[in-house]
NUKOL-933334 format. One record per residue (C-alpha): residue number from 1; residue in one letter; x, y, z. Coordinates in nm, 2 decimals, padded with zeros to 4 digits. Layout:
! NUKOL-933334
n = NUM, res = a, xx = X, yy = Y, zz = Z
...
***
This chain:
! NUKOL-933334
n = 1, res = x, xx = 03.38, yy = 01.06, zz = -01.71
n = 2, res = x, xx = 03.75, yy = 01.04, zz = -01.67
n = 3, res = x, xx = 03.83, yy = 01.00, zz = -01.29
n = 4, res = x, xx = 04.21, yy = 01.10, zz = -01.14
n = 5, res = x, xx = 04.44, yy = 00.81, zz = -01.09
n = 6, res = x, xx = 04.67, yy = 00.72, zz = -00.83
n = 7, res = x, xx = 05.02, yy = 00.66, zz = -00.86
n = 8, res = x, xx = 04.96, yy = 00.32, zz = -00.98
n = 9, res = x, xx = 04.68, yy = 00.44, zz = -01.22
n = 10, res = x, xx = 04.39, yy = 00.31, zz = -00.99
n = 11, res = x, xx = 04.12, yy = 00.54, zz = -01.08
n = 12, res = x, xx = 04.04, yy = 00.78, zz = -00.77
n = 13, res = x, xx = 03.72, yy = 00.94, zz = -00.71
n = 14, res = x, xx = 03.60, yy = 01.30, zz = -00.52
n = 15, res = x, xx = 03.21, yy = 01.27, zz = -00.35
n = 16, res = x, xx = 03.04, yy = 01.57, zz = -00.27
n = 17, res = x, xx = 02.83, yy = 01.49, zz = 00.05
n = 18, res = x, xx = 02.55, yy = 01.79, zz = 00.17
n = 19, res = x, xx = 02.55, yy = 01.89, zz = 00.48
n = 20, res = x, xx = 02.22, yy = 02.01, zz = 00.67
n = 21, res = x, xx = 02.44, yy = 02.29, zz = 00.79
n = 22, res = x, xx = 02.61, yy = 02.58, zz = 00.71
n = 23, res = x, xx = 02.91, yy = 02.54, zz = 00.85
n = 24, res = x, xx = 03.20, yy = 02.25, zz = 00.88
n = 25, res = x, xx = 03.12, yy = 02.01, zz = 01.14
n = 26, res = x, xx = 03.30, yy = 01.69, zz = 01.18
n = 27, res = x, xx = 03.53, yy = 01.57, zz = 01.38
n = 28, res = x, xx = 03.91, yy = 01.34, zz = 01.29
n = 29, res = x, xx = 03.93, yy = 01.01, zz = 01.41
n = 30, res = x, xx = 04.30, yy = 00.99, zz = 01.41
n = 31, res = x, xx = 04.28, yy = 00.67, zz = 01.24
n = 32, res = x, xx = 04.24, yy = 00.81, zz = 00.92
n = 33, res = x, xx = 03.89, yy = 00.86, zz = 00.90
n = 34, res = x, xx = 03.66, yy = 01.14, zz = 00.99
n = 35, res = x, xx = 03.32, yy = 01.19, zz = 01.11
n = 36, res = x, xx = 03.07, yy = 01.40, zz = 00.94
n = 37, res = x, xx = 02.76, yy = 01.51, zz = 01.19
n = 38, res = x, xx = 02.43, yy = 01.56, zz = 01.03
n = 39, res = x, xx = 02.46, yy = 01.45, zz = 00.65
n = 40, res = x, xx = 02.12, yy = 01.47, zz = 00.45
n = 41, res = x, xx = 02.03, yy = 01.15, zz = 00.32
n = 42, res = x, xx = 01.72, yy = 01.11, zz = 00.08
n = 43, res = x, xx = 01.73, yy = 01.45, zz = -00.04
n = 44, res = x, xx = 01.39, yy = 01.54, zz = -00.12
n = 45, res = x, xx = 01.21, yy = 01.18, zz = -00.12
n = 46, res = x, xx = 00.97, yy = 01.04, zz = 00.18
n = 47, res = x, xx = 01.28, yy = 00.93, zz = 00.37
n = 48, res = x, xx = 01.48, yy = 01.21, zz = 00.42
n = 49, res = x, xx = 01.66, yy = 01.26, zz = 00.73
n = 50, res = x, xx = 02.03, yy = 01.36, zz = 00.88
n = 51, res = x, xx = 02.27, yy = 01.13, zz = 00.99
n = 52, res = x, xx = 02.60, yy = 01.09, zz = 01.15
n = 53, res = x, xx = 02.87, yy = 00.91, zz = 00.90
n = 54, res = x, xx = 03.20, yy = 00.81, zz = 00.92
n = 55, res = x, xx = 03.46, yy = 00.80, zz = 00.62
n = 56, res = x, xx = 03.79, yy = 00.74, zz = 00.49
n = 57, res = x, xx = 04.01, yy = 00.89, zz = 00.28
n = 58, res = x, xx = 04.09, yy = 01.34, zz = 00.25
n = 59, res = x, xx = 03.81, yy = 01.57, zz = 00.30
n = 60, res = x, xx = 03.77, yy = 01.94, zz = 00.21
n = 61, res = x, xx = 03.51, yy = 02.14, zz = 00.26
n = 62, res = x, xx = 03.34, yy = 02.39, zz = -00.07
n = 63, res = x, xx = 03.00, yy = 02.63, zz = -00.05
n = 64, res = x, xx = 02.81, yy = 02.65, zz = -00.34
n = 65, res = x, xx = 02.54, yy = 02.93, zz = -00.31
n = 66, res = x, xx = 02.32, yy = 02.82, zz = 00.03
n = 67, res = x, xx = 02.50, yy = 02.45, zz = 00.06
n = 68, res = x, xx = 02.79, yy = 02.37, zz = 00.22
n = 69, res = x, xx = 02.95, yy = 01.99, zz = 00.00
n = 70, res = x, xx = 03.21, yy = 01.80, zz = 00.22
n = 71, res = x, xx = 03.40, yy = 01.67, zz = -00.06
n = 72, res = x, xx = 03.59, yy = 01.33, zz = 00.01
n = 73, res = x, xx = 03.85, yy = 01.19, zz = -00.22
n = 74, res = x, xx = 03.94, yy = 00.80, zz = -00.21
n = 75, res = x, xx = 04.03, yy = 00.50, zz = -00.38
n = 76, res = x, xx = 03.72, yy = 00.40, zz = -00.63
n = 77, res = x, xx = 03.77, yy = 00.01, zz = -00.49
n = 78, res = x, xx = 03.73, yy = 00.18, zz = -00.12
n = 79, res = x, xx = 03.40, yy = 00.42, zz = -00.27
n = 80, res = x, xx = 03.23, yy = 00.07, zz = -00.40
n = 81, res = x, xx = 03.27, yy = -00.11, zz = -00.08
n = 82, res = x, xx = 03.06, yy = 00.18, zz = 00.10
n = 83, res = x, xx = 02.83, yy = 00.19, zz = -00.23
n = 84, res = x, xx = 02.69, yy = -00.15, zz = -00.24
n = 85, res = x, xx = 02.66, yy = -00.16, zz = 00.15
n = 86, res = x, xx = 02.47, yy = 00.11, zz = 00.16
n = 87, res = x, xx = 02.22, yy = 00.11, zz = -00.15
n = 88, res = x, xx = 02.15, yy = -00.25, zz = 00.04
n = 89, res = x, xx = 02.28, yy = -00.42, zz = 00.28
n = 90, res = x, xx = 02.62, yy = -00.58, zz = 00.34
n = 91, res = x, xx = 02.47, yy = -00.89, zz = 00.43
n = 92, res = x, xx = 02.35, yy = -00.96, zz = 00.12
n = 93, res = x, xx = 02.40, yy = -01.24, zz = -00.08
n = 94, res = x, xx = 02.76, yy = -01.25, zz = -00.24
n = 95, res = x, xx = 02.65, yy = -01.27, zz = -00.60
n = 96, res = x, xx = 02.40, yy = -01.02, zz = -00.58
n = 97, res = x, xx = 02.68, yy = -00.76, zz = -00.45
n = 98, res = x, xx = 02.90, yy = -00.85, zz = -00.69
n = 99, res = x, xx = 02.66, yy = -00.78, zz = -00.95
n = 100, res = x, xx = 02.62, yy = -00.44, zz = -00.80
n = 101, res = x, xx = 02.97, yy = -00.37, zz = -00.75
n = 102, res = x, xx = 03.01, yy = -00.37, zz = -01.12
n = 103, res = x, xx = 02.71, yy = -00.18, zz = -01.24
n = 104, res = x, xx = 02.82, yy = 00.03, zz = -00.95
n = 105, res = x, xx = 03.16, yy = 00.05, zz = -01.08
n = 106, res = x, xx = 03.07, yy = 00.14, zz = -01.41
n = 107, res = x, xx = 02.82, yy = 00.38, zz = -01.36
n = 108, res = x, xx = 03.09, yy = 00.59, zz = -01.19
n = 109, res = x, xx = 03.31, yy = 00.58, zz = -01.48
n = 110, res = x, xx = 03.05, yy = 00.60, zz = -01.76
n = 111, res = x, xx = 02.75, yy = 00.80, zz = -01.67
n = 112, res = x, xx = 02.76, yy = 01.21, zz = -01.66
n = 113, res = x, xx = 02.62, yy = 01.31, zz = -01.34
n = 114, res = x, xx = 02.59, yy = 01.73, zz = -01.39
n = 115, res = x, xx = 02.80, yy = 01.79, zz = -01.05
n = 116, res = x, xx = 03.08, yy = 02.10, zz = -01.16
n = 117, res = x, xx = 03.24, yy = 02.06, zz = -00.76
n = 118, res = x, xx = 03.28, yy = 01.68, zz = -00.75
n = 119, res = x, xx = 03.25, yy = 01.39, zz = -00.98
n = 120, res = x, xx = 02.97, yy = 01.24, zz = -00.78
n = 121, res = x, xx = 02.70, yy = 01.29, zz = -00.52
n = 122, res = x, xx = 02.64, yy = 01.06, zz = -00.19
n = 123, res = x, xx = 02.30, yy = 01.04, zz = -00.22
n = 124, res = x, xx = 02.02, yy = 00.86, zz = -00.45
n = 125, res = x, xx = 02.07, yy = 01.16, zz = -00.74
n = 126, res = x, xx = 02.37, yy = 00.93, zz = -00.75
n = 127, res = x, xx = 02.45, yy = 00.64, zz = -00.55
n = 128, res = x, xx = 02.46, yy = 00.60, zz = -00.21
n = 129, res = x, xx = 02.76, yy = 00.62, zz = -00.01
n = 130, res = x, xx = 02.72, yy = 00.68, zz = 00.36
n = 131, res = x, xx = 03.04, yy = 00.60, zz = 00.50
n = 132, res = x, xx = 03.23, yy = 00.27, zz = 00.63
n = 133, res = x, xx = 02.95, yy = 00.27, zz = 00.94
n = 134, res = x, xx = 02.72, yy = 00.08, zz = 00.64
n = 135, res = x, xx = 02.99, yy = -00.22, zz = 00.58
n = 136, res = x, xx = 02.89, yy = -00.45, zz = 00.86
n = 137, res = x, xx = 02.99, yy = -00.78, zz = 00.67
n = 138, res = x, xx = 03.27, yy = -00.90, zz = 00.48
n = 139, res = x, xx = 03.05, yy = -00.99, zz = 00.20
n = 140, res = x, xx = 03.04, yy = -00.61, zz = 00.12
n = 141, res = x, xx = 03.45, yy = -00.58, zz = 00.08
n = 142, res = x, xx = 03.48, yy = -00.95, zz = -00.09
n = 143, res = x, xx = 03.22, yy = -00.89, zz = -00.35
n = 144, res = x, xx = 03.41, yy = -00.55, zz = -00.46
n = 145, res = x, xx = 03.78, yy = -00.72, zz = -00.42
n = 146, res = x, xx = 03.64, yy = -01.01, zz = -00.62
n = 147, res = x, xx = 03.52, yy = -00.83, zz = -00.92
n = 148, res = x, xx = 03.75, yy = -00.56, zz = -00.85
n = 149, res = x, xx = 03.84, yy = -00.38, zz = -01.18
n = 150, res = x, xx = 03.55, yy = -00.52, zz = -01.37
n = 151, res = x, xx = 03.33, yy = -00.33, zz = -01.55
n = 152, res = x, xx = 03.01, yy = -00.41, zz = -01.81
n = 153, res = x, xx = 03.09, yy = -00.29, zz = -02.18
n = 154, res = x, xx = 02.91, yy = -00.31, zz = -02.46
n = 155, res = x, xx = 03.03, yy = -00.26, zz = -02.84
n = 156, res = x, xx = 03.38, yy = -00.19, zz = -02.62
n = 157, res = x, xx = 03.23, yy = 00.09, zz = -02.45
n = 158, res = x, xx = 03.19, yy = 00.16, zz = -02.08
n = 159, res = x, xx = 02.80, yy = 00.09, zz = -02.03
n = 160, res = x, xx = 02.57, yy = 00.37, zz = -01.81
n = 161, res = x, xx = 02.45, yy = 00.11, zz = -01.55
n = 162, res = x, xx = 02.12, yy = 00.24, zz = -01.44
n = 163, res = x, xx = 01.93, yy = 00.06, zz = -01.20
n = 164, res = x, xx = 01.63, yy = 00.12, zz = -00.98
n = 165, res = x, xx = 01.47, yy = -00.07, zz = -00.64
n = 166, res = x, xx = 01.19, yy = -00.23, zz = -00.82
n = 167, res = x, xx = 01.08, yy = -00.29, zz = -01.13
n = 168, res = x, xx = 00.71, yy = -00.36, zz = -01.09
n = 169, res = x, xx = 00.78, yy = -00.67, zz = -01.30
n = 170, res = x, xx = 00.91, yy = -00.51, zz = -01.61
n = 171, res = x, xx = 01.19, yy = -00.29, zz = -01.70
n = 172, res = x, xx = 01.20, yy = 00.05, zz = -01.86
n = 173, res = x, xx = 01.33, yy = 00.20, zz = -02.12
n = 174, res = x, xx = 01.57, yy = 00.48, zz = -02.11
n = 175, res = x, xx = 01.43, yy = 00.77, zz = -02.32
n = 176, res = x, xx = 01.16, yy = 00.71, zz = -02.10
n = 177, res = x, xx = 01.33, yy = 00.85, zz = -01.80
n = 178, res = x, xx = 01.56, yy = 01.09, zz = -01.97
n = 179, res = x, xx = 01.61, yy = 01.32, zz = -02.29
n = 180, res = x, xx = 01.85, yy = 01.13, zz = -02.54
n = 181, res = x, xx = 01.85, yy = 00.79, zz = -02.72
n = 182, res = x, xx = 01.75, yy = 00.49, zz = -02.60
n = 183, res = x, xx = 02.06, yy = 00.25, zz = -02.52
n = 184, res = x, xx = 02.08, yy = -00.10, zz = -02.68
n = 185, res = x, xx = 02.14, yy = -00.27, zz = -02.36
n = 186, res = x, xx = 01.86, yy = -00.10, zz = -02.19
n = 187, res = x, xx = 01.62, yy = -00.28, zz = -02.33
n = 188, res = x, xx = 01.31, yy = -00.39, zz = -02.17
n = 189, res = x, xx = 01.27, yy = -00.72, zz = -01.97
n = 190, res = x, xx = 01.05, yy = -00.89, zz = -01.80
n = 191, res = x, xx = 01.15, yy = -00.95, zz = -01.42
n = 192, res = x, xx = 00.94, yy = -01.24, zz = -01.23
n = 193, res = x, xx = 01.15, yy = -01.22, zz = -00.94
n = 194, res = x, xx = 01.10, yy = -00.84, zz = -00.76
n = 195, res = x, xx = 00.74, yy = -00.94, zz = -00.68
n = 196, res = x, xx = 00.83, yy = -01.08, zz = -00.33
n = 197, res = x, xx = 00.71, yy = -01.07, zz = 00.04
n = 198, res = x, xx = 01.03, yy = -01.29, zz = 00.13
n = 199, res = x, xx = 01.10, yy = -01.04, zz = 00.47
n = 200, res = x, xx = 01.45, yy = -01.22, zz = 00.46
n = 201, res = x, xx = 01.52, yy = -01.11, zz = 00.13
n = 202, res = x, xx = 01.36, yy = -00.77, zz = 00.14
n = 203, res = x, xx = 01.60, yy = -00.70, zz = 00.46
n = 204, res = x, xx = 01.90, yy = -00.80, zz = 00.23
n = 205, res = x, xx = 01.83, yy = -00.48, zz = -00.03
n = 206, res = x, xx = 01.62, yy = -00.26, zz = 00.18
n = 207, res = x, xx = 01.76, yy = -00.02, zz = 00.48
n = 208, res = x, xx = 01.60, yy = 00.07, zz = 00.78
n = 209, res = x, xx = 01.47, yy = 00.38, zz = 00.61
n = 210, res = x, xx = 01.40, yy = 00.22, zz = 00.31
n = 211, res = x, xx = 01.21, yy = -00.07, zz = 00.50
n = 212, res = x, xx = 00.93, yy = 00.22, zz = 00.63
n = 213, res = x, xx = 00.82, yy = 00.19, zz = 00.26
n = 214, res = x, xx = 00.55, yy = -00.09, zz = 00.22
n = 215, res = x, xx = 00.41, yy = -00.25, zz = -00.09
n = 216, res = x, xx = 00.64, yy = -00.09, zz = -00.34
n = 217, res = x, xx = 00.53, yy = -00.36, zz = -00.59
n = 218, res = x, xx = 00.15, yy = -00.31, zz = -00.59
n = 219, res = x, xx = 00.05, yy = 00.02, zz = -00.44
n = 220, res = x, xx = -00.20, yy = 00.24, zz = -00.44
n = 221, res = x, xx = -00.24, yy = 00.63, zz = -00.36
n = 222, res = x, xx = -00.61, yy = 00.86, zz = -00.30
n = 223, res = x, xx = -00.65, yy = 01.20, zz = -00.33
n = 224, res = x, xx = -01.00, yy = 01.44, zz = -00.27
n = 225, res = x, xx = -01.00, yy = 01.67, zz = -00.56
n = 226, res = x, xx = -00.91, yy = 01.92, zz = -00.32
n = 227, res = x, xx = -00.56, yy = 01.79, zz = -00.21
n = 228, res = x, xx = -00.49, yy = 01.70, zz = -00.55
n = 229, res = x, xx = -00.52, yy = 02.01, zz = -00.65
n = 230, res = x, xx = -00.36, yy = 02.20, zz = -00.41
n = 231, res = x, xx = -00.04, yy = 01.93, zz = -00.44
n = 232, res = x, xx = -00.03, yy = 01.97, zz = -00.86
n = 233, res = x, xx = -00.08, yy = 02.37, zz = -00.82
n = 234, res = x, xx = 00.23, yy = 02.36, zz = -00.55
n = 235, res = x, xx = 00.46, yy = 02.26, zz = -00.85
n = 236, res = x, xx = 00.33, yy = 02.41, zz = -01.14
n = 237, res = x, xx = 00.39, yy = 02.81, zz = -01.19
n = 238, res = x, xx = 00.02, yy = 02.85, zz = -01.37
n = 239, res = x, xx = -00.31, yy = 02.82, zz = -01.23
n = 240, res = x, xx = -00.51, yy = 02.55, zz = -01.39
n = 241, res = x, xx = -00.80, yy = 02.57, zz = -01.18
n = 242, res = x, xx = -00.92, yy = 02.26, zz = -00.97
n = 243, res = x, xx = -00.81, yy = 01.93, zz = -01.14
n = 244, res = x, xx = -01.07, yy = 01.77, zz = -01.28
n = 245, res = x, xx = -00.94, yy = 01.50, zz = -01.50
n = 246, res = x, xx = -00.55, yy = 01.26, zz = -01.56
n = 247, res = x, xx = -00.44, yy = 01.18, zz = -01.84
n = 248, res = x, xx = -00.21, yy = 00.95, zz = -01.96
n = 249, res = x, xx = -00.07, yy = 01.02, zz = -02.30
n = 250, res = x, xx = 00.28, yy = 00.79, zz = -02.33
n = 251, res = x, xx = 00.39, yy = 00.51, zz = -02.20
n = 252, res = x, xx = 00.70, yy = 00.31, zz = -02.18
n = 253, res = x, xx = 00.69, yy = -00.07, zz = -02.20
n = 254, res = x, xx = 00.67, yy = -00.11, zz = -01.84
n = 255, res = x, xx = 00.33, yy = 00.09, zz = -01.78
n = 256, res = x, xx = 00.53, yy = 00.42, zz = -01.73
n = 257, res = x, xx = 00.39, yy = 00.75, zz = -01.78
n = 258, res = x, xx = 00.65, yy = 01.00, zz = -01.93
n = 259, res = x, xx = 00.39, yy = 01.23, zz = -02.07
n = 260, res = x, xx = 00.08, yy = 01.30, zz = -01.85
n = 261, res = x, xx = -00.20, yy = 01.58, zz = -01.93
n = 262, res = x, xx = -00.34, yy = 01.75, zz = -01.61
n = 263, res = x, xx = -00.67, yy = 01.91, zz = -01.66
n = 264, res = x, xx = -00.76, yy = 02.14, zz = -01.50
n = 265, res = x, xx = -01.10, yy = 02.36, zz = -01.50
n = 266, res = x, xx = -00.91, yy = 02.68, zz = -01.59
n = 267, res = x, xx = -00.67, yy = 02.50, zz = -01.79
n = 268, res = x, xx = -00.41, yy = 02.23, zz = -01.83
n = 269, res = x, xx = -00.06, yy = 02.14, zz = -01.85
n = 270, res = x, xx = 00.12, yy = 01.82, zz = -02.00
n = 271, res = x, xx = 00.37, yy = 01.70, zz = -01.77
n = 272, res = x, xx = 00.69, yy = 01.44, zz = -01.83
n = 273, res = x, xx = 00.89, yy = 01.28, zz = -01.83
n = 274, res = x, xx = 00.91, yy = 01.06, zz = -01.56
n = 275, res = x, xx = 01.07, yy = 01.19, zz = -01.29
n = 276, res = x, xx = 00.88, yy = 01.53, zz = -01.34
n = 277, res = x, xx = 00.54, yy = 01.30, zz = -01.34
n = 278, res = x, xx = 00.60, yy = 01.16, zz = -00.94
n = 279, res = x, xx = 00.72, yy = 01.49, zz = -00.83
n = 280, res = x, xx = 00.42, yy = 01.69, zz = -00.96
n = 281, res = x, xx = 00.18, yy = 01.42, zz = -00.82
n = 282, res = x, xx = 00.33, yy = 01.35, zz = -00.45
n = 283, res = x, xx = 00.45, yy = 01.56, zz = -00.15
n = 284, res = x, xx = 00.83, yy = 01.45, zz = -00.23
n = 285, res = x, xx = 00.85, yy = 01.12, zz = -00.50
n = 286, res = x, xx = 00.55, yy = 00.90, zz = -00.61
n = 287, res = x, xx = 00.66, yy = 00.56, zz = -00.59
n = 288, res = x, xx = 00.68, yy = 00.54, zz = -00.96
n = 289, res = x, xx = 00.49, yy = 00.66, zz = -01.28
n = 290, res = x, xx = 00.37, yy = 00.34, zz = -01.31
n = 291, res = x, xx = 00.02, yy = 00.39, zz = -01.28
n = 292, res = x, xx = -00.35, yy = 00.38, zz = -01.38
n = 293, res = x, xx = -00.62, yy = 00.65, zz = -01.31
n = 294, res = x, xx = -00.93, yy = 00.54, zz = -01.13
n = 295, res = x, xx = -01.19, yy = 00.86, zz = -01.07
n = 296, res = x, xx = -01.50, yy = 00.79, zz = -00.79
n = 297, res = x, xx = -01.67, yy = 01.10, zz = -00.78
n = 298, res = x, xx = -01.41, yy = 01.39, zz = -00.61
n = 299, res = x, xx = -01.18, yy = 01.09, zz = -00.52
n = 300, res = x, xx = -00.85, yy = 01.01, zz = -00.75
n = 301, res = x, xx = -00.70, yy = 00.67, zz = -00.66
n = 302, res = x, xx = -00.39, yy = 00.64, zz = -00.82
n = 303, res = x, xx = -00.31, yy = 00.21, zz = -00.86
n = 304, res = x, xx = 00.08, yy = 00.18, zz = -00.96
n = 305, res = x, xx = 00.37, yy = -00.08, zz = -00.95
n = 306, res = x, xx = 00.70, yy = -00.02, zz = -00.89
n = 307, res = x, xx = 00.97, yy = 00.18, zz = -00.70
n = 308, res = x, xx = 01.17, yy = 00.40, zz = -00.91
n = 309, res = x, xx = 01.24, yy = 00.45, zz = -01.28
n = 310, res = x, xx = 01.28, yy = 00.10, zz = -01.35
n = 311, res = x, xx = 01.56, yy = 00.13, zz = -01.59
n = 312, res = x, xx = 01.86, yy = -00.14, zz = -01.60
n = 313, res = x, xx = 01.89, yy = -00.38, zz = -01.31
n = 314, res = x, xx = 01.57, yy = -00.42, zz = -01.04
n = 315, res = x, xx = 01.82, yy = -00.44, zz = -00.70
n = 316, res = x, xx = 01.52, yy = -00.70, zz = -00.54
n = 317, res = x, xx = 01.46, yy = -00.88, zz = -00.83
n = 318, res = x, xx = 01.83, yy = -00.92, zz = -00.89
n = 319, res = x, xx = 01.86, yy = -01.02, zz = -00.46
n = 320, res = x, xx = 01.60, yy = -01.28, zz = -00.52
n = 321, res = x, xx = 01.76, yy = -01.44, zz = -00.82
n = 322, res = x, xx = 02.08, yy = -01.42, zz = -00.62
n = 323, res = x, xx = 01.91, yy = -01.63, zz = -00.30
n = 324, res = x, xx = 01.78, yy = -01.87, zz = -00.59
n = 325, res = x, xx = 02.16, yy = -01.94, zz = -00.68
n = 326, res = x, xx = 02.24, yy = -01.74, zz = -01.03
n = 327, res = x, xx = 02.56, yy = -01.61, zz = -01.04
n = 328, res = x, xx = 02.64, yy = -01.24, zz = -01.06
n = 329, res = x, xx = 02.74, yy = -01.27, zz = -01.45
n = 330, res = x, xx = 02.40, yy = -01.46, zz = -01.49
n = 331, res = x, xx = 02.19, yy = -01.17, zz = -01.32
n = 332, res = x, xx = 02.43, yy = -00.89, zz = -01.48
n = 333, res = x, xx = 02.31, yy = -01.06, zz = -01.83
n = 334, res = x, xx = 01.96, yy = -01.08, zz = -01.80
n = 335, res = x, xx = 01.92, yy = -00.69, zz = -01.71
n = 336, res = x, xx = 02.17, yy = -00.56, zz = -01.96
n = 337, res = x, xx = 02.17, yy = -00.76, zz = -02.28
n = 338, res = x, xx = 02.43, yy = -00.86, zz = -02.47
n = 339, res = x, xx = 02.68, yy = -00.70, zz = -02.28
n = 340, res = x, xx = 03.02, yy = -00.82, zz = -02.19
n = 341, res = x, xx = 03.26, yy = -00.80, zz = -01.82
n = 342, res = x, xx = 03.57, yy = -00.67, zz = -01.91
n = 343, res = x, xx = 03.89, yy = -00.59, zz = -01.68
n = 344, res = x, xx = 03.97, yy = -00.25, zz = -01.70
n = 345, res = x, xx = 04.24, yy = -00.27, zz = -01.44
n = 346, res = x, xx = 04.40, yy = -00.49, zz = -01.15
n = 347, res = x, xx = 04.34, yy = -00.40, zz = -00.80
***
């Protein structure tokens, strides 16, 4: 994606943040920020709510259909320092930012994100960015200023950066997750760190919000035939009938389901890939698709690992190998292999 520069050819960036209304409502600062009242947050997933954010930078305001986008423009250094403070916390440790700033960084130049108004979302279709309220800690500001410019490549090109809030111990692949090939430096690795009840740590990644959601490692979800029915025929278009039977048909390395058969006693329906898997099986998000089948009787328990599509860096396995001292080029090279930091511009 090819972002507008500034003057000095410091790339600039234009975030489309949804508000729950229908009409503008903010209010300036007249210190060159403004307020935002009721911004959705966690579109969609278990967490969502509205909040009250405060940003820098020029706003405008653009409808599309029933939503109503504030769109704020701003420095991409400035968008980063909002970015890693709000997908965790800016007290985090200083490596583990850093690491984030660049996959952060990169992901904004590299990745297509399917937005025609803006070049980027706020919320977790994206990456988060809620605003200057979210950096609390100078860590947050030096971790982007000290990596400033700094982006992962690999065979010279800009790398798409994916990365998830826990891995369940292994890492997925990408045509797991999405339609295309697989990338060569989103491979599969094993991660003995994100398996951790370390409440210090956990606070360091995890928001308030985000710190509602227990055991996101090991986890386990039950269902009467009945609910489970009445959830999968919620999101499918057919009528299959009471559901009678999962099937998993593929997985990815990490235990993923990305093609699941639902059976039902009228009919079935295969399902995938992931993504489409934990919305067809939960109220908003399953955890992950991580998961094995266990049937007692009417009863479907549902044992998984894992928060999120697991591709590219685990952010709490890469926070615990920061607290246990590896640097951020260290953590950066065990989740995308073979890849190189390169300057793409000064600050």
């Amino acid at each position: 994606m090819k972002l507008k520069t500034d003057a000095w050819g410091r790339p600039l960036i234009r975030v489309g943040i949804l508000h729950s209304d229908h009409r503008p409502d903010y209010r300036l600062n007249g210190d060159g920020t403004f307020t935002l009242n009721a911004v959705r947050i966690g579109i969609d997933f278990h967490w969502e709510r509205c909040e009250e954010q405060t940003f820098r930078g020029t706003l405008h305001f653009v409808a599309d259909g029933d939503d109503l986008w504030a769109v704020n423009e701003l420095p991409l250094e400035q968008y980063l320092e909002s970015v890693v403070s709000s997908e965790m916390r800016a007290e985090a440790s200083l490596e583990f930012l850093k690491a984030h700033a660049v996959i952060a960084r990169s992901w904004a130049l590299a990745a297509p994100k399917g937005h025609a108004l803006f070049d980027v979302c706020a919320d977790d279709h994206c990456q988060r960015y809620q605003g200057i309220g979210r950096i609390t800690n100078e860590n947050a500001v030096r971790a982007v200023r000290e990596t400033s410019g700094q982006v992962l490549t690999y065979g010279g090109e800009i790398c798409d950066t994916r990365y998830s809030k826990c891995c369940g111990g292994k890492t997925e692949l990408f045509s797991t997750c999405w339609e295309g090939d697989d990338k060569p430096y989103l491979q599969s690795v094993t991660c003995p760190y994100c398996d951790t009840h370390d409440a210090d740590i956990l606070r360091q990644v995890l928001n308030d919000y985000d710190l509602e959601t227990h055991d996101f490692h090991d986890w386990a979800v039950t269902y009467t035939q009945d609910e489970l029915t009445a959830l999968v025929q919620s999101h499918l278009s057919e009528d299959i009938g009471r559901v009678v039977d999962l099937v998993p048909l593929q997985r990815g390395p990490s235990g993923r389901i990305c093609a699941l058969r639902i059976v039902g006693a009228e009919g079935e329906v295969t399902v995938g890939k992931e993504l489409a898997i934990r919305r067809v099986l939960s109220r908003s998000h399953l955890y992950s698709s991580a998961f094995e089948v266990e049937k007692r009787g009417d009863v479907f328990v549902l044992h998984g690992h894992g928060w999120g599509h697991g591709v590219g860096l685990c952010q709490i396995g890469a926070a615990v190998m920061g607290s246990q001292g590896f640097g951020y080029r260290e953590i950066l090279a065990h989740y995308y292999k073979n890849t190189e930091i390169k300057q793409l511009y000064e600050n």
